[in-house]
C-alpha positions as semicolon CSV with decimal commas, in nm:
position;residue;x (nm);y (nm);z (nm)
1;X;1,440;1,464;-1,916
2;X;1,194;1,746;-2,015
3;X;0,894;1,764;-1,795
4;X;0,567;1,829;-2,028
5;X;0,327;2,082;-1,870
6;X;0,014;2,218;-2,038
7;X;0,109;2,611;-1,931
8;X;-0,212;2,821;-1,988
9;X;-0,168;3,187;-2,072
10;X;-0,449;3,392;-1,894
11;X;-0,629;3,702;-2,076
12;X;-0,962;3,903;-1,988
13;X;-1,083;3,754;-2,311
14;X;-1,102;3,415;-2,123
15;X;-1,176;3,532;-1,742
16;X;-1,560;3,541;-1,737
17;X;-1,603;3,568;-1,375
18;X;-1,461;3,759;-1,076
19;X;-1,340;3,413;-0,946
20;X;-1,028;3,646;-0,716
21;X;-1,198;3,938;-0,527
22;X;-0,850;4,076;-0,472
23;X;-0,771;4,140;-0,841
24;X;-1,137;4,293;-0,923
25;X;-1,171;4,700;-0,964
26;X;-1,463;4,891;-0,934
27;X;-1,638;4,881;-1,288
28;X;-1,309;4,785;-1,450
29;X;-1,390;4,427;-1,506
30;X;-1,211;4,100;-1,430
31;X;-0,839;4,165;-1,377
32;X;-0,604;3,860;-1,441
33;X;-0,452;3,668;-1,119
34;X;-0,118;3,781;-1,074
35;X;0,205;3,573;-0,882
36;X;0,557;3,692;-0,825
37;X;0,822;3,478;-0,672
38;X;1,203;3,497;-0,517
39;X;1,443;3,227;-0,437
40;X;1,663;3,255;-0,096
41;X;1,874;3,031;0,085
42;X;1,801;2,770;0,361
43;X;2,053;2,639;0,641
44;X;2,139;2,363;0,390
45;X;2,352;2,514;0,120
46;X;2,188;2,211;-0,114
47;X;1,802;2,311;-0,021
48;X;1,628;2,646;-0,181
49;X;1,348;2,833;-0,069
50;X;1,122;2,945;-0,314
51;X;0,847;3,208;-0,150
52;X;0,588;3,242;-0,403
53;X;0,259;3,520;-0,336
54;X;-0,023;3,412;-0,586
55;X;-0,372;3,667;-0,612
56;X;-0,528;3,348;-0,683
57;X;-0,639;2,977;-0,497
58;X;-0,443;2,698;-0,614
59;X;-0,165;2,521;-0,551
60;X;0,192;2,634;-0,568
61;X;0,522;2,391;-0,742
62;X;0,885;2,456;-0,857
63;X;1,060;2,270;-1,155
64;X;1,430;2,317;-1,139
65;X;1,726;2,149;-1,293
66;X;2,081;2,222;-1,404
67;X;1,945;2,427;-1,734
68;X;1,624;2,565;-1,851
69;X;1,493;2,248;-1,945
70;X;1,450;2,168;-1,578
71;X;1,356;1,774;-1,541
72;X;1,249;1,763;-1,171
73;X;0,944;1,893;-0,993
74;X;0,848;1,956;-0,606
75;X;0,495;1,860;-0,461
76;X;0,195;2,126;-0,502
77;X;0,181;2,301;-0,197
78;X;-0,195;2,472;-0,132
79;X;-0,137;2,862;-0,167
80;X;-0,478;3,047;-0,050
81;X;-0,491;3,351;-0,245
82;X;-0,531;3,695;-0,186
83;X;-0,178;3,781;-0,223
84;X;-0,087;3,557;0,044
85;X;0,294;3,362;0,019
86;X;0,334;3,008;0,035
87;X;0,737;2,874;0,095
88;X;0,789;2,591;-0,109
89;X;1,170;2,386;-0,031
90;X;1,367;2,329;-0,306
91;X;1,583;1,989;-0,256
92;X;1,742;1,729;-0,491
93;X;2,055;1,916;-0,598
94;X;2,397;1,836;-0,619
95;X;2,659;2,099;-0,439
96;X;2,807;2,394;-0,578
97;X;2,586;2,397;-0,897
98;X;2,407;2,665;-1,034
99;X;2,031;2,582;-1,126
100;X;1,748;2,732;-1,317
101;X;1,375;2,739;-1,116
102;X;1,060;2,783;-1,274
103;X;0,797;2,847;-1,037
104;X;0,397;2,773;-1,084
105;X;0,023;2,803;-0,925
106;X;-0,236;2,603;-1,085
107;X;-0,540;2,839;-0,965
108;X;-0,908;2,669;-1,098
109;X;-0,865;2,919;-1,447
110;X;-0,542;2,779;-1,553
111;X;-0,168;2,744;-1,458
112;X;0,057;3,069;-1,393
113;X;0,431;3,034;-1,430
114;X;0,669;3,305;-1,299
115;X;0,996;3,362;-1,446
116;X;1,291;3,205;-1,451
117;X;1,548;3,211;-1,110
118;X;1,826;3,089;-1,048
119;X;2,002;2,963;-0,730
120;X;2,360;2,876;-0,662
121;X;2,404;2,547;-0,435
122;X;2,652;2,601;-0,192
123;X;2,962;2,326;-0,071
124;X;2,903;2,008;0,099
125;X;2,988;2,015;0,472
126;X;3,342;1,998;0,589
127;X;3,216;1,614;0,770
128;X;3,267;1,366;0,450
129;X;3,008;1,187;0,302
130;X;3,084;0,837;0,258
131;X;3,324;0,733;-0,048
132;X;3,121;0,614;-0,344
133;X;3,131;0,474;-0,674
134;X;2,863;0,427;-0,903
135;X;2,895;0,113;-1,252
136;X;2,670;-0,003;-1,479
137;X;2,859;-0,367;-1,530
138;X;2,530;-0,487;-1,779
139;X;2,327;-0,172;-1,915
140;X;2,050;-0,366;-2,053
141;X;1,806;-0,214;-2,308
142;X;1,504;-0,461;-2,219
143;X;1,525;-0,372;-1,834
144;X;1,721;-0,070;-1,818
145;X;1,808;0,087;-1,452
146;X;1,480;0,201;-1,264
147;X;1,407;0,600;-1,240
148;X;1,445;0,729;-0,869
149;X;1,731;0,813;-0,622
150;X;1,902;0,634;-0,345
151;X;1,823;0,661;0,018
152;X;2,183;0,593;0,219
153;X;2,137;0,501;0,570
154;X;2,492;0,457;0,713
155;X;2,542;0,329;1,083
156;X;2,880;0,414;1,190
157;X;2,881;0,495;1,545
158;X;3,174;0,703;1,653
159;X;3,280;0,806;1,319
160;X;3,206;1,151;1,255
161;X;3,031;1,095;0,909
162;X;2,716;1,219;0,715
163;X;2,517;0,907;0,796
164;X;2,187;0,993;0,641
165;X;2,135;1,131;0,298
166;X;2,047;1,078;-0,067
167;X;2,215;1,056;-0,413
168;X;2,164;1,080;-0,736
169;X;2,172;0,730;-0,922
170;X;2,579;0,929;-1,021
171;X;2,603;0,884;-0,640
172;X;2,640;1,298;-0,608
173;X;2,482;1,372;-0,276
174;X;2,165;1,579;-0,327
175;X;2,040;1,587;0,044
176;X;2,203;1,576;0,386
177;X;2,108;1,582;0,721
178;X;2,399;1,595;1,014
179;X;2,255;1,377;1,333
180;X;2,525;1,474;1,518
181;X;2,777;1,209;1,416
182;X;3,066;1,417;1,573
183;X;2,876;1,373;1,905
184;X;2,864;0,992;1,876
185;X;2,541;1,033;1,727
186;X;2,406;0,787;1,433
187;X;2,098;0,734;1,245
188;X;1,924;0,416;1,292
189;X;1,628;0,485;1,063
190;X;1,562;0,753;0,762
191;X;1,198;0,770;0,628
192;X;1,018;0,959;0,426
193;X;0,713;1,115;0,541
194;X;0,388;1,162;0,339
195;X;0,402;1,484;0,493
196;X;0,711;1,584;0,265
197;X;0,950;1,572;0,581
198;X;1,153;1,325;0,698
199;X;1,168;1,123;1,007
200;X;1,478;0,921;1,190
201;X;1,559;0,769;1,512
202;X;1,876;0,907;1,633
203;X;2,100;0,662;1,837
204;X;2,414;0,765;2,038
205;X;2,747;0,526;2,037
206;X;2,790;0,705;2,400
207;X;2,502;0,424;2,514
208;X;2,695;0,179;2,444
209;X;2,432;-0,070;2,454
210;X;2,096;-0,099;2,262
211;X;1,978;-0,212;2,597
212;X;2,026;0,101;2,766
213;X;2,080;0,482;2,736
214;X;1,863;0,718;2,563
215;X;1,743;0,781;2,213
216;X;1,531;1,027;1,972
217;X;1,275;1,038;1,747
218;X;1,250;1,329;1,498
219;X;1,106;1,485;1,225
220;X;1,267;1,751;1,016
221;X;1,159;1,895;0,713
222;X;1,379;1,962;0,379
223;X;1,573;2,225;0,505
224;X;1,688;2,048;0,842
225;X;1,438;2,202;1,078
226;X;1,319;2,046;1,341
227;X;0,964;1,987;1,361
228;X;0,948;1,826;1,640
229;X;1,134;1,544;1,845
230;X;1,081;1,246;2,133
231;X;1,312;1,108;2,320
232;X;1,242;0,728;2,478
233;X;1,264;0,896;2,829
234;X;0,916;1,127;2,680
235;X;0,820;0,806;2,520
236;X;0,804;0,649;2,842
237;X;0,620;0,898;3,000
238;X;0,336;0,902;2,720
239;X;0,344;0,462;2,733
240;X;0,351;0,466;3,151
241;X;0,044;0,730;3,150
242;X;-0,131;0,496;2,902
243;X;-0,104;0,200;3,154
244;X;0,113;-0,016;2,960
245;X;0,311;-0,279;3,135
246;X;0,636;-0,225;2,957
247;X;0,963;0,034;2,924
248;X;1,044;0,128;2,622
249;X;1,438;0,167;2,620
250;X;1,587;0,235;2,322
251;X;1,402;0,345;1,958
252;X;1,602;0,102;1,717
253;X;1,643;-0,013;1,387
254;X;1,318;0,076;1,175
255;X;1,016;0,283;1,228
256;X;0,721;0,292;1,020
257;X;0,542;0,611;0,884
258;X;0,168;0,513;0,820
259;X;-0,047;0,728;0,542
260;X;-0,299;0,806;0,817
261;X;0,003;1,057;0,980
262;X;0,056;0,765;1,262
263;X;0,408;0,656;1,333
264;X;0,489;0,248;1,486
265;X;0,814;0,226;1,657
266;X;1,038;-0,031;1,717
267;X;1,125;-0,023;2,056
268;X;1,368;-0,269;2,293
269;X;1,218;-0,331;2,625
270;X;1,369;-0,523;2,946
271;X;1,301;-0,835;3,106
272;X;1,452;-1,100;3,385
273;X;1,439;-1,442;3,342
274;X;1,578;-1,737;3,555
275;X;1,723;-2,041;3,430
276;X;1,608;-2,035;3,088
277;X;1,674;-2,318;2,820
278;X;2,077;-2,302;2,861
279;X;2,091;-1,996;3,008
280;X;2,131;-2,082;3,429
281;X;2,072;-1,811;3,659
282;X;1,897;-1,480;3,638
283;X;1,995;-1,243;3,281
284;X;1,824;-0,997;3,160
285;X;1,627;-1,021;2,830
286;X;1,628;-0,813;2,584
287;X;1,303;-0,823;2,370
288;X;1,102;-0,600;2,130
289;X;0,797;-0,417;2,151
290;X;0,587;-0,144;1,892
291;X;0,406;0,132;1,989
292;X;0,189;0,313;1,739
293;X;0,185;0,708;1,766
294;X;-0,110;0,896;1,658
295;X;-0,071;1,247;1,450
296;X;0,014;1,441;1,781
297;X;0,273;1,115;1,879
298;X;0,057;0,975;2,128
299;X;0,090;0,608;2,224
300;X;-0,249;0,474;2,088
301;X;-0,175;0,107;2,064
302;X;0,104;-0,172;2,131
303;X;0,244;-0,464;2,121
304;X;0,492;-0,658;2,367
305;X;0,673;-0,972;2,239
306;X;0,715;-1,106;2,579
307;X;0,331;-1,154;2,529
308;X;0,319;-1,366;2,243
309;X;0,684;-1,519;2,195
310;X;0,878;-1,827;2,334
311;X;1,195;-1,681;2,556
312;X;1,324;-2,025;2,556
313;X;1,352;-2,009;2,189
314;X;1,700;-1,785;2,169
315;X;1,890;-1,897;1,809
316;X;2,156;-1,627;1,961
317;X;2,372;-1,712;2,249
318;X;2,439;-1,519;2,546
319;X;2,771;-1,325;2,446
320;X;3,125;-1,358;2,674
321;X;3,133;-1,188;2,983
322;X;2,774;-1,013;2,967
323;X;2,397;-1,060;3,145
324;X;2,194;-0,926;2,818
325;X;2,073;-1,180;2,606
326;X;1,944;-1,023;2,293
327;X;1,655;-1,211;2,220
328;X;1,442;-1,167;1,945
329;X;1,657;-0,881;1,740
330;X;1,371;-0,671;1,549
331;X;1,512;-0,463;1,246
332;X;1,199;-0,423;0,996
333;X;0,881;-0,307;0,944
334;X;0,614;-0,336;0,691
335;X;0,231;-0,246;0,662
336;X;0,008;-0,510;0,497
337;X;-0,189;-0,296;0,332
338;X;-0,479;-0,516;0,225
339;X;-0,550;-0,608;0,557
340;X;-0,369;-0,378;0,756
341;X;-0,174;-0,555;0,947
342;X;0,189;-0,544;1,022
343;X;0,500;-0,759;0,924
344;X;0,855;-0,746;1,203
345;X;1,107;-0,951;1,124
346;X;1,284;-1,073;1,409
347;X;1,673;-1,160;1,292
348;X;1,719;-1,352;1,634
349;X;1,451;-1,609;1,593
350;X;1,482;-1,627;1,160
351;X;1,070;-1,553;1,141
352;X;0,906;-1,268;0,952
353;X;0,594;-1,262;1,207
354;X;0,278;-1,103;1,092
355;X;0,099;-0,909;1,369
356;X;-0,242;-0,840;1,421
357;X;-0,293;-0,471;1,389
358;X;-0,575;-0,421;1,224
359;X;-0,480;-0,044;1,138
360;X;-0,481;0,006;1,532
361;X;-0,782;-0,232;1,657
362;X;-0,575;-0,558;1,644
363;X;-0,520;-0,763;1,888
364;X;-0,165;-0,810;1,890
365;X;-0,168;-1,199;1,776
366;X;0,096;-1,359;1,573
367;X;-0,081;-1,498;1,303
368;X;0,210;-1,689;1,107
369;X;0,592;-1,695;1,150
370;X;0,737;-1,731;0,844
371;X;1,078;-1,887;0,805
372;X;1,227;-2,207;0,947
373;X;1,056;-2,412;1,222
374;X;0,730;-2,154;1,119
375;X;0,395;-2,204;0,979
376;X;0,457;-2,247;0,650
377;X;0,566;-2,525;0,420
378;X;0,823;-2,431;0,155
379;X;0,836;-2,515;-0,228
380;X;1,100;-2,388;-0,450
381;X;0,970;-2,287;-0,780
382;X;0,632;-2,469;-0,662
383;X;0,832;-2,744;-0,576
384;X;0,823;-2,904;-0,213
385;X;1,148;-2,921;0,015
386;X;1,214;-3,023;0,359
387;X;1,622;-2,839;0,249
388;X;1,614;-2,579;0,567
389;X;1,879;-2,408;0,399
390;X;1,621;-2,300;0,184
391;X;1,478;-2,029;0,420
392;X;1,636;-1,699;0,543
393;X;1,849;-1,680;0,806
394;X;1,905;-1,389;1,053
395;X;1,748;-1,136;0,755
396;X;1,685;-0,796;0,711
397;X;1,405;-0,561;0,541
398;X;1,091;-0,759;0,474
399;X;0,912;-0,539;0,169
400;X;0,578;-0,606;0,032
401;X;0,616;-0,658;-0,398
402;X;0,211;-0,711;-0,434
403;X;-0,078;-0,882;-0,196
404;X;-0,379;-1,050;-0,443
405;X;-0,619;-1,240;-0,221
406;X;-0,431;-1,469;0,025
407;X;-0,085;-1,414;-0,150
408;X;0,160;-1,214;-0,070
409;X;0,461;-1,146;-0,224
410;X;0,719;-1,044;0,006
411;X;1,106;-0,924;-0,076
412;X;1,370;-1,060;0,196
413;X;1,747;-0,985;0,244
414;X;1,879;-1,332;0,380
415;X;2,190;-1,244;0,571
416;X;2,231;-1,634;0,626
417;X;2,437;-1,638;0,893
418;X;2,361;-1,939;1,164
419;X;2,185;-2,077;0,857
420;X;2,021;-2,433;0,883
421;X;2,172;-2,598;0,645
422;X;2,064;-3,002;0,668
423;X;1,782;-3,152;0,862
424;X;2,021;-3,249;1,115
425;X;1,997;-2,908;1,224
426;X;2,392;-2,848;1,161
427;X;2,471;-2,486;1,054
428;X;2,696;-2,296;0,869
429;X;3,005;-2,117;0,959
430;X;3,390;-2,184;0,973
431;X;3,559;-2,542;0,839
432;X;3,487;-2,779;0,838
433;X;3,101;-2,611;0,833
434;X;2,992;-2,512;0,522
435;X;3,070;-2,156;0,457
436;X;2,771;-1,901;0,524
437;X;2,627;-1,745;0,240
438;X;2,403;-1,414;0,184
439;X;2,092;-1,398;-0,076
440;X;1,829;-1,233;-0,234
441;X;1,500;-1,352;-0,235
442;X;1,106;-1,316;-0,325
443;X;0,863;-1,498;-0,170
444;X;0,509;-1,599;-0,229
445;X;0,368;-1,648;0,089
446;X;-0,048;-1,824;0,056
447;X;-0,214;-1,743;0,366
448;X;-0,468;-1,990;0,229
449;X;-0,260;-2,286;0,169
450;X;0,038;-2,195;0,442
451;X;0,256;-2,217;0,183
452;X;0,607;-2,029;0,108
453;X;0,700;-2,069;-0,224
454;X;1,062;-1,949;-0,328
455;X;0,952;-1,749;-0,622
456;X;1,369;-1,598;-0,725
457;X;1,659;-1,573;-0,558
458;X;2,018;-1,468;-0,609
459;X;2,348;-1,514;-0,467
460;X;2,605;-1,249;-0,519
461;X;2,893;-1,427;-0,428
462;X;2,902;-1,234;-0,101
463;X;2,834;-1,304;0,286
464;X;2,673;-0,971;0,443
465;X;2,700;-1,018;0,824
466;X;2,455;-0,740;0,917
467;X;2,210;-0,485;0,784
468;X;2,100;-0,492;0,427
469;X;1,784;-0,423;0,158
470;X;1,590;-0,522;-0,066
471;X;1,267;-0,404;-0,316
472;X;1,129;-0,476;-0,621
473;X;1,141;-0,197;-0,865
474;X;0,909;-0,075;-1,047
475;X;1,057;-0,144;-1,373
476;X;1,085;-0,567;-1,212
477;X;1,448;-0,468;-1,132
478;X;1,520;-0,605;-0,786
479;X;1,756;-0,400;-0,572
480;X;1,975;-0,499;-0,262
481;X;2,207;-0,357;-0,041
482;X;2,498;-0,594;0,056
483;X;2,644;-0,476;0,366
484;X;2,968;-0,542;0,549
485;X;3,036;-0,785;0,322
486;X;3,349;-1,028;0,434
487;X;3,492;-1,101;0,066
488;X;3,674;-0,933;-0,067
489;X;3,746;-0,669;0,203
490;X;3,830;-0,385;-0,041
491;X;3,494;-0,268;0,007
492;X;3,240;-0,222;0,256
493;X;2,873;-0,221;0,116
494;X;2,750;-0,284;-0,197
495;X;2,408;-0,193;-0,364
496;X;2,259;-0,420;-0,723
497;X;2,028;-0,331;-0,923
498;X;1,968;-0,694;-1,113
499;X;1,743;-0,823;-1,350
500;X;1,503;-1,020;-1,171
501;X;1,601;-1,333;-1,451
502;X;1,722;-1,663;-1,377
503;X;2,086;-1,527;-1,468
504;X;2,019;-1,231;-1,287
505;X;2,285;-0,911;-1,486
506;X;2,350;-0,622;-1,296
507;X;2,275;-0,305;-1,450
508;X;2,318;-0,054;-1,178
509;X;2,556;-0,056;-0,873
510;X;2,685;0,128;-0,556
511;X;3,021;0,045;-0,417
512;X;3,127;0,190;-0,075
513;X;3,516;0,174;0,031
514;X;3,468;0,309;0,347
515;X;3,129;0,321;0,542
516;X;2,883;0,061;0,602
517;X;2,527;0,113;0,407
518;X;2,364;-0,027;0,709
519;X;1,990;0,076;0,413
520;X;2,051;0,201;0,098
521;X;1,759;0,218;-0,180
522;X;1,567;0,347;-0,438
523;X;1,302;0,596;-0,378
524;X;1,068;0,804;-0,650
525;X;1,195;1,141;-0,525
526;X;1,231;1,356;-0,224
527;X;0,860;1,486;-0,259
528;X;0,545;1,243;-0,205
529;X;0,320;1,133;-0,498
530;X;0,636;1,289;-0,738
531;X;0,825;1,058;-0,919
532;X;1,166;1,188;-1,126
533;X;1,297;0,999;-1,386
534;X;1,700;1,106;-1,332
């Protein structure tokens, strides 16, 4: 798609003032700003760099595409003048592709555009990137598939994979970063920062268990530098300093970039309990805690759920042969952003909890738990039911659709598994149970009322064990990642677009055959505030 741009051509006849001491002559007059630009390449043969030197203030961009009608555009970058160079990174390209660049600075007279470059992608790495195939089962013209690209989180420890990347809605890779997966190394979060980088926790199979070993935070920008990094040992330093009463252990699941350039972590922390409900003798528990980093990562606030949770309320056993009872399971994160607090849903207790934050002045209270045996009474379609099945069930990836007042609207991938499914309390799972089942749903949760209401769901005719995601798109679209599902076993993730309809008709999906998506949706772009279209 052709990207419209008002391109102003700049004379004498229309510079009035001396606006860019660096282009005036003595007596000559106003001389026009001048730019010049080259295009090299970056330790990731898919990323460019574009150094750009402007005579002008402004702010500095690149469209670039396959041909010269280029289609996709990078964030403004602030270029100071004076001849001075700003690098701007190039990313969102498939391998071994030749594309045309076009770069620009908007200065406060008018745009300049340089000429045309062109940069050759190079190969994608000798580690493969996950087998993919890309349908569209039910193109519909009414709700046709939402713009973007796809964010692929894959969690595969041990398999020496690219685990963390992004696609084109083709599923070409356009963006890769190596963790270290022939190490043992595997992402447990990708996020986009509104800094333009990107940010993961890096988790090791080596550990072997989330309740030990060690773990890394760190943010890289386009190219695969390292800005900076944090492991939990420097973590614990920083929280121990601070006078907090717990050790973080492991960085897992989900972290949470805030606008504000803060970071909150999901971290495991450690705990002994004796004869608990079931549990006789002394185990350790294994519980979850958030720590919100400031700009410079500095623990400024936190929250233990040992503090505020029932460790006699465990909905997942003790396993064979071990002394680690993983309580409370945390795998998501959300900001509430109209009164900004935070949403962690816990898989091991089947609640969505909303925390008192308070954008970092909260006091750390639960105030609801929403799921079965919460705070809130459920209606289906506005409907009242005491059905338990109803609910979630060991979930993944709360995501806010829209807050108006006391409603919320709230996205939910229901795993199901251990799912309630009679008053009785009786659950699914193998015969003569009934068989488990995995959903997508939207919620309206009233804050007002404590009511849930079930606003949509769908069932894909899948169970997905573990991991999963879901959002509303922008276009009403809903979007889900099935992962690991257990029928048919020919594949191993699956991502729908759907219309969000009471027949729901898939217009877009993502089959994996041999990694498991553990996250895998859509995003604008690769650059904040940019949206592409393709």
């Amino acid at each position: 798609m052709k990207l419209i741009r008002l391109r102003m051509v700049l004379s004498l006849a229309v510079l009035t003032l001396c606006g860019f001491t660096v282009a005036c002559g003595g007596g000559g007059g106003p001389v026009s700003p001048t730019m010049t630009a080259a295009v090299a390449q970056t330790q990731n043969p898919l990323v460019a760099q574009v150094s750009i030197v402007s005579s002008c203030e402004g702010t500095a961009s690149v469209e670039f595409g396959p041909d010269l009608s280029y289609g996709r555009i990078t964030s403004p970058y602030p270029v100071n003048g004076g001849n001075q160079g700003v690098n701007v990174l190039v990313a969102g390209m498939r391998a071994s592709t030749t594309y045309h660049m076009l770069p620009s600075v908007q200065c406060a007279s008018g745009t300049l555009t340089g000429q045309d470059l062109t940069f050759q992608t190079g190969a994608l790495p000798p580690i493969p990137v996950p087998q993919m195939t890309v349908t569209r089962p039910s193109p519909s013209t009414s709700s046709p598939e939402n713009p973007g690209i796809e964010l692929v989180n894959v969690v595969a420890p041990g398999q020496n994979k690219i685990q963390a990347y992004f696609t084109d809605r083709d599923a070409n890779p356009i963006w890769y970063y190596d963790v270290g997966s022939a190490s043992g190394n595997y992402p447990f979060a990708v996020k986009l920062l509104p800094n333009g980088h990107v940010i993961l926790s890096i988790d090791s199979s080596s550990n072997g268990s989330i309740s030990s070993g060690n773990s890394t935070l760190r943010e890289i920008d386009l190219a695969g530098n390292t800005i900076r990094e944090m492991d939990t040992a420097a973590l614990d330093q920083k929280t121990q300093a601070a006078g907090y009463d717990f050790t973080p252990t492991f960085y897992h699941h989900d972290v949470l970039p805030l606008d504000n350039g803060h970071v909150i972590v999901l971290v495991n922390t450690l705990k002994d309990f004796t004869d608990l409900t079931g549990l006789p003798g002394t185990i350790h528990v294994l519980g979850d805690a958030l720590i919100d980093l400031d700009s410079n990562w500095n623990p400024v606030w936190s929250w233990n759920g040992f503090d505020h949770l029932d460790v006699n309320r465990h909905l997942f056993g003790l396993p064979a042969g071990s002394d680690v009872l993983d309580w409370t399971h945390g795998n998501g994160l959300a900001y509430s952003a109209s009164d900004g607090n935070l949403l962690l849903s816990m898989r091991h207790q089947s609640w969505v909890l909303k925390i008192d934050y308070n954008n970092g002045t909260g006091t750390g209270n639960i105030l609801w738990r929403l799921g079965y045996q919460g705070d809130f009474a459920l209606t289906v379609g506005g409907v009242p039911t005491t059905d338990p099945s109803e609910w979630f069930s060991f979930q993944h990836f709360p995501s806010i659709v829209s807050q108006t007042g006391s409603q919320t609207t709230v996205a939910i991938w229901d795993n199901g598994d251990s799912r309630v499914v009679n008053t009785s309390g009786g659950e699914c799972g193998p015969p003569p149970s009934p068989a488990c089942y995995s959903r997508s749903t939207i919620f309206q949760v009233d804050e007002s009322a404590m009511v849930a209401d079930l606003l949509w769901d769908t069932l894909p005719g899948y169970f997905s064990i573990w991991g999963g995601s879901i959002n509303q798109l922008a276009n009403q679209n809903v979007e889900f990642d099935i992962n690991s599902p257990q029928t048919p076993t020919t594949i191993t993730s699956e991502v729908q677009e759907v219309t969000q309809t009471s027949s729901p008709q898939i217009v877009w999906q993502m089959v994996f055959s041999d990694s498991n998506a553990y996250r895998a949706y859509r995003v604008p772009s690769l650059y904040p505030g940019v949206a592409w279209q393709y």
